[in-house]
C-alpha positions as CSV (number, residue, x, y, z in Angstrom):
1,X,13.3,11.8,16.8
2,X,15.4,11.7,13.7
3,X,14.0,9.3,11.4
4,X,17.2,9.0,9.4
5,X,14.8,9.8,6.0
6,X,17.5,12.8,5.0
7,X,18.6,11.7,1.2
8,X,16.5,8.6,1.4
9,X,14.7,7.5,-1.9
10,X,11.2,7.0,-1.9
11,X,8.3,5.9,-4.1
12,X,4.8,6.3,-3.2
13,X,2.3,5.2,-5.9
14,X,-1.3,6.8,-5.6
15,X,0.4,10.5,-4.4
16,X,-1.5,13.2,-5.9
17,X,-4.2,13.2,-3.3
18,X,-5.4,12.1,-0.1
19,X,-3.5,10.1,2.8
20,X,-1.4,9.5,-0.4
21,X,-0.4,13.1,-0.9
22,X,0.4,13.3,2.8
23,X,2.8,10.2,2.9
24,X,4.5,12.3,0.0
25,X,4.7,15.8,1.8
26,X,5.7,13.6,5.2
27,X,8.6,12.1,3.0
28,X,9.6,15.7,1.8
29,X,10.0,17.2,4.8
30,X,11.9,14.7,6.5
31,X,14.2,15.9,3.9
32,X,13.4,12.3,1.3
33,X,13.7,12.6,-2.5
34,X,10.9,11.0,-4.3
35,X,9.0,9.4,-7.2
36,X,5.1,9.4,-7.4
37,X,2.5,8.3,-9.7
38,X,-1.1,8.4,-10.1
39,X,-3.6,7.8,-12.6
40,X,-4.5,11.8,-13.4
41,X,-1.6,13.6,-14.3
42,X,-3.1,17.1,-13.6
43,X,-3.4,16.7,-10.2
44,X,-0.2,14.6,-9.9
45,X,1.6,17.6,-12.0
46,X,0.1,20.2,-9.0
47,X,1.3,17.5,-6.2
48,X,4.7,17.0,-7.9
49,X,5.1,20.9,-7.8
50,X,4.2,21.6,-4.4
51,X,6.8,18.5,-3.8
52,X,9.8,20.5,-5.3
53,X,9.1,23.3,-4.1
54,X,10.4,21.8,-0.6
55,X,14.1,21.4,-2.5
56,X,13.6,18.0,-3.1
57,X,13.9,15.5,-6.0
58,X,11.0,14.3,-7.4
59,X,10.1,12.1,-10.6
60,X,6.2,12.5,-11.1
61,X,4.6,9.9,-14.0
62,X,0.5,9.6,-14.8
63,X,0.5,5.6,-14.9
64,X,-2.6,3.4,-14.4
65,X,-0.8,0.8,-11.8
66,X,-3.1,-2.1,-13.2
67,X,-1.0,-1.4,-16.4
68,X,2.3,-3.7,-15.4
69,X,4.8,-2.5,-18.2
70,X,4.0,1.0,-16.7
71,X,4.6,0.3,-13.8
72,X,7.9,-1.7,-14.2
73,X,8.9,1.6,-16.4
74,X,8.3,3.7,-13.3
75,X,9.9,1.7,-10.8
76,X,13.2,1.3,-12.9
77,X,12.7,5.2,-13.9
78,X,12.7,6.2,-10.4
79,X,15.5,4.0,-9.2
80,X,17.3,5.4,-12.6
81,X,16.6,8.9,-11.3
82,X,16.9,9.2,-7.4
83,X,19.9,6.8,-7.9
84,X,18.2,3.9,-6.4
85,X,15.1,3.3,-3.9
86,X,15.0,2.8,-0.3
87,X,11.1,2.6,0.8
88,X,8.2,1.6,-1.5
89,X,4.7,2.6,-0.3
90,X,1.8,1.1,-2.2
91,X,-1.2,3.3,-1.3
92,X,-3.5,2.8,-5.0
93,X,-7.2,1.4,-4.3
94,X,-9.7,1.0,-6.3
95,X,-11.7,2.2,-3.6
96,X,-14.9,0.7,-1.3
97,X,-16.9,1.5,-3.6
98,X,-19.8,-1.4,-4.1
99,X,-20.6,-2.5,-7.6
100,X,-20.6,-5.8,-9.5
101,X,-17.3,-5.3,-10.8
102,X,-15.8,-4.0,-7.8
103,X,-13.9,-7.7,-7.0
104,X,-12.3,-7.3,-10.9
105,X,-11.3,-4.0,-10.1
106,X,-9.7,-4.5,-6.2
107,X,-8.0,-7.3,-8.4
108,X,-6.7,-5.7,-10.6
109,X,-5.7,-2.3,-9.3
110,X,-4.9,-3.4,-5.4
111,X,-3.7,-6.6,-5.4
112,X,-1.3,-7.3,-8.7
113,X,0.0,-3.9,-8.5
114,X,1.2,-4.6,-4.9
115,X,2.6,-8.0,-5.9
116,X,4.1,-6.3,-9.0
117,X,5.7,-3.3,-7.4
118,X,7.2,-5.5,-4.4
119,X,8.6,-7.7,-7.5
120,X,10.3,-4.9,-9.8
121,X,11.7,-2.8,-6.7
122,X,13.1,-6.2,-5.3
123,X,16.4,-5.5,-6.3
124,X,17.0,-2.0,-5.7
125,X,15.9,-2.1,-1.9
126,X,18.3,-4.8,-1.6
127,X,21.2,-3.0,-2.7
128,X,19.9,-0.1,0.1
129,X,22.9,0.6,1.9
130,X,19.8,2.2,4.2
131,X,18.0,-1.0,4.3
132,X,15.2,-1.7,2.1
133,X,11.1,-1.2,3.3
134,X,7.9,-1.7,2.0
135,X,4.8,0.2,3.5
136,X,1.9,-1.2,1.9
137,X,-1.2,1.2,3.3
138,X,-4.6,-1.1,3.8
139,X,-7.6,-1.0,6.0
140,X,-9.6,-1.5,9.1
141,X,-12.3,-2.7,6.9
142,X,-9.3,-5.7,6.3
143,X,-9.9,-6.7,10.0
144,X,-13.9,-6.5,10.6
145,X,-16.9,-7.5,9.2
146,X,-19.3,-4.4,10.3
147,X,-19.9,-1.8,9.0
148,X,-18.5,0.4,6.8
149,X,-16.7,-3.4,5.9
150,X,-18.9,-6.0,5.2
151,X,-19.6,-8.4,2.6
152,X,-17.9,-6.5,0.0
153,X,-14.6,-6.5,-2.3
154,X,-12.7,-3.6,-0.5
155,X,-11.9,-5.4,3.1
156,X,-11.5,-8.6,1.5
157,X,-8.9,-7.9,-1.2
158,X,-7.7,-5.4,1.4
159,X,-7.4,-8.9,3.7
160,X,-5.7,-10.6,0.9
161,X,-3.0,-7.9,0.6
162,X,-2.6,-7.9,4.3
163,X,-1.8,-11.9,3.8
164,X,1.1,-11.4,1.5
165,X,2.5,-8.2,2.9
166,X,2.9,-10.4,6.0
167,X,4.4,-13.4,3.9
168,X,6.9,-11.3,2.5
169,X,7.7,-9.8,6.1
170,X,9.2,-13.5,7.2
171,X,11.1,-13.8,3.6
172,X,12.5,-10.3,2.5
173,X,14.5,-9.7,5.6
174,X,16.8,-12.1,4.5
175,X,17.7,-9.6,1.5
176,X,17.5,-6.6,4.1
177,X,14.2,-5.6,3.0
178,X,11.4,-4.5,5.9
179,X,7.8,-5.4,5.1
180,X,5.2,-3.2,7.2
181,X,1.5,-2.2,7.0
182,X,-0.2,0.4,8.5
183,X,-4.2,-0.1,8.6
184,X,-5.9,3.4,8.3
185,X,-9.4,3.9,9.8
186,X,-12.3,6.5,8.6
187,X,-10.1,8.9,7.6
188,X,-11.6,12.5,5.7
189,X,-10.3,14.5,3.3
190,X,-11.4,17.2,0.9
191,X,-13.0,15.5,-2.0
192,X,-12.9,12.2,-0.3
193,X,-15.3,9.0,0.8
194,X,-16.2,10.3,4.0
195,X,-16.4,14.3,3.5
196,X,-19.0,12.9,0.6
197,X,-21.0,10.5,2.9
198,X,-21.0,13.2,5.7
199,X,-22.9,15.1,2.8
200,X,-25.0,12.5,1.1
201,X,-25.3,10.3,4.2
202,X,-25.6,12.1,7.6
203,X,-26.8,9.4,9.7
204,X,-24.6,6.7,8.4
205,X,-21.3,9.0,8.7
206,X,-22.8,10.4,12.3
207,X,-23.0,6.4,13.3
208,X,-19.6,5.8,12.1
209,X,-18.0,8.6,14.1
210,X,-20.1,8.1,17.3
211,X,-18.1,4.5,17.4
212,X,-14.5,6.5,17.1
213,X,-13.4,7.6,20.9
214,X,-11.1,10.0,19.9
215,X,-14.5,11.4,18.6
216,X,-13.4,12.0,15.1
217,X,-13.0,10.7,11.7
218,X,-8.7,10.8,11.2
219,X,-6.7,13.0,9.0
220,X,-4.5,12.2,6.5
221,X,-1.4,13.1,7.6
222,X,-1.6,11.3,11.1
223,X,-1.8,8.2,8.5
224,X,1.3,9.5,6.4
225,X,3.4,9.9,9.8
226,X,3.2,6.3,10.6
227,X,3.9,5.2,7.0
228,X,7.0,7.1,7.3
229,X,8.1,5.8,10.7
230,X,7.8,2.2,9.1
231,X,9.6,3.0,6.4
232,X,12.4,4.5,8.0
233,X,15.5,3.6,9.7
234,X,13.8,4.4,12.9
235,X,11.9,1.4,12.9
236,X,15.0,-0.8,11.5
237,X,13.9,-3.8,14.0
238,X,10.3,-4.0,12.9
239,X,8.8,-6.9,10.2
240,X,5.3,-8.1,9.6
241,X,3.9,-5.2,11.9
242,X,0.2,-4.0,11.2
243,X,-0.5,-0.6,12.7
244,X,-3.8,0.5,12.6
245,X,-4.4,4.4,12.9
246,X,-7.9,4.7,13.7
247,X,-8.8,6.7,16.8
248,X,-9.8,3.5,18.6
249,X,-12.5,2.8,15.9
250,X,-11.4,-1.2,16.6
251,X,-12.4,-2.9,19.5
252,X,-10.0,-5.8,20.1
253,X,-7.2,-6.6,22.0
């Protein structure tokens, strides 16, 4: 399937790593330009080479998304750049992480920078002759209580963001702008949450997996291909759609 992403202009915040760095590389082979950010700018500035090196575009800037006069600069640096933006994938967490600061932080670096970057890219996705998307990229721990969710700040803030992408689903279309989440399970990754907790917690990752019937934790890119989907012309009909990547790890209907 052609997903009609050839010259499209994307920005993916959170890119240097992780299903982030996937999205990007999924982008770039489907022949998008792109801008990316992320907090470290070394290994942004490695992510934003291996990027060009597939031909295309990219603007790379270290930005803390919690800062919102950075982030405004990026957006309207990117849409300066590429010549205008077409998708927006917000993929920055603070993490699930536990902690006593851990509701400031989701706050501050999930929540306002989604609101914030839906706000300052407004404009250009509307003038998309492609048709503007958002992607934002949340959780199953948004949609369950057990573990590796519980009572903590990551699936509820996660929860919250699901809340609003959907709101804005039922009023963007109206500008031609698609709103869309996709849900990632226990996904693992080299340097991530779950290759460390197969390390410094056997059992716990061991329990996790054992509830998975594909009978693994996912991959990063198998995240990244359905952010793309969403967020490209392929999927021109769909609004307000969760899709959860997660090997089955849900049980519900």
């Amino acid at each position: 399937m052609d997903l009609g992403l050839n010259g499209a202009r994307v920005v993916v915040t959170g890119a240097s790593r992780g299903i982030g760095r996937a999205i990007a590389g999924v982008f770039a082979a489907e022949g998008a330009d792109l801008a990316v950010c992320a907090r470290s700018a070394e290994p942004l500035e490695r992510a934003a080479g291996e990027l060009r090196g597939t031909g295309r575009r990219v603007v790379a800037e270290a930005l803390d998304v919690a800062d919102a006069d950075a982030l405004r600069a990026f957006v309207d640096r990117a849409a300066a750049e590429l010549g205008g933006i077409d998708a927006v994938v917000s993929n920055v967490s603070a993490g699930s992480a536990a902690g006593p600061d851990m509701w400031e932080r989701g706050l501050a670096t999930d929540v306002l920078p989604f609101v914030r970057v839906c706000e300052y890219a407004e404009p250009h996705l509307a003038a998309s002759e492609r048709g503007g998307a958002i992607v934002l990229v949340s959780t199953t721990s948004a949609l369950h209580t057990s573990a590796p969710s519980g009572p903590k700040a990551y699936g509820a803030v996660k929860a919250a963001l699901n809340h609003h992408a959907a709101a804005l689903a039922r009023t963007l279309p109206a500008k031609g702008i698609r709103v869309n989440t996709v849900s990632p399970g226990p996904i693992e990754f080299p340097g991530g949450g779950w290759e460390r907790r197969r390390a410094e917690q056997p059992d716990f990752y061991a329990s996790i997996r054992s509830r998975i019937p594909a009978g693994r934790l996912g991959r990063p890119e198998e995240v990244a291909r359905a952010v793309a989907f969403l967020a490209s012309p392929a999927s021109s009909f769909t609004t307000g759609a969760n899709l959860v990547v997660d090997g089955g790890f849900l049980d519900r209907v």
